[in-house]
N, C-alpha and C positions, 0 to 999 in steps of 0.2 A: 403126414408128410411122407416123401420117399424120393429117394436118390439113389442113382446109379453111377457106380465110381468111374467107369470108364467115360459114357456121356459127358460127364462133369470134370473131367481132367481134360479132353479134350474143347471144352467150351474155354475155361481157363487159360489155354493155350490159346487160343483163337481171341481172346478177349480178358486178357488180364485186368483190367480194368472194374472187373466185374466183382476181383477177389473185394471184402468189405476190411476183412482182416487179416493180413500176412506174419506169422509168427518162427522169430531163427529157429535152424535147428542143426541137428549132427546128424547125418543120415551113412550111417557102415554097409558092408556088405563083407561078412567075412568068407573066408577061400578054405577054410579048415574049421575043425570040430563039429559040436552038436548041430550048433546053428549056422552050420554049411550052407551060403547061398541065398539066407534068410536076409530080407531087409530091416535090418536094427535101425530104430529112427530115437534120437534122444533130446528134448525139448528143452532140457534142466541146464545141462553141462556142453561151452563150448569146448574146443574153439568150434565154431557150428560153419557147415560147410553147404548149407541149403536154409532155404525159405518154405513153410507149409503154408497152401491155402487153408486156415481157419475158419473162414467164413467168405461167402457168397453174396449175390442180390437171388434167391433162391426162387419169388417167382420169377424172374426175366428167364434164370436158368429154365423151370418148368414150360413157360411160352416158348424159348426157340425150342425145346427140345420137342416137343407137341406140334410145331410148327415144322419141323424138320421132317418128321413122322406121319405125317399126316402131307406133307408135297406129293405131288404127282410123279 
């Protein structure tokens, strides 16, 4: 199998419907220290302030992306 995150984030967007499993989550981005800038995502503990796609219909995903790719 193989997947490419950008392709597949913007399919999602295009076609939410597609997600098979949506899971909450807390997603930070702190402004200081080590992890300056870094995307903290945390699945465990709310209060959760986003949704992850967890799963796909993954071949539909592979047919439009092959089919997008292969257009004239």
């Amino acid at each position: 199998t193989w997947a490419w995150a950008d392709p597949l984030a913007m399919w999602v967007w295009w076609d939410p419907e597609a997600v098979t499993h949506w899971q909450p989550a807390r997603i930070e981005v702190p402004l200081e220290g080590a992890v300056r800038g870094a995307t903290l995502l945390d699945r465990r503990v709310g209060p959760f302030n986003a949704r992850v796609a967890m799963a796909v219909e993954a071949p539909a995903f592979h047919a439009e992306l092959a089919a997008t790719l292969l257009r004239d």
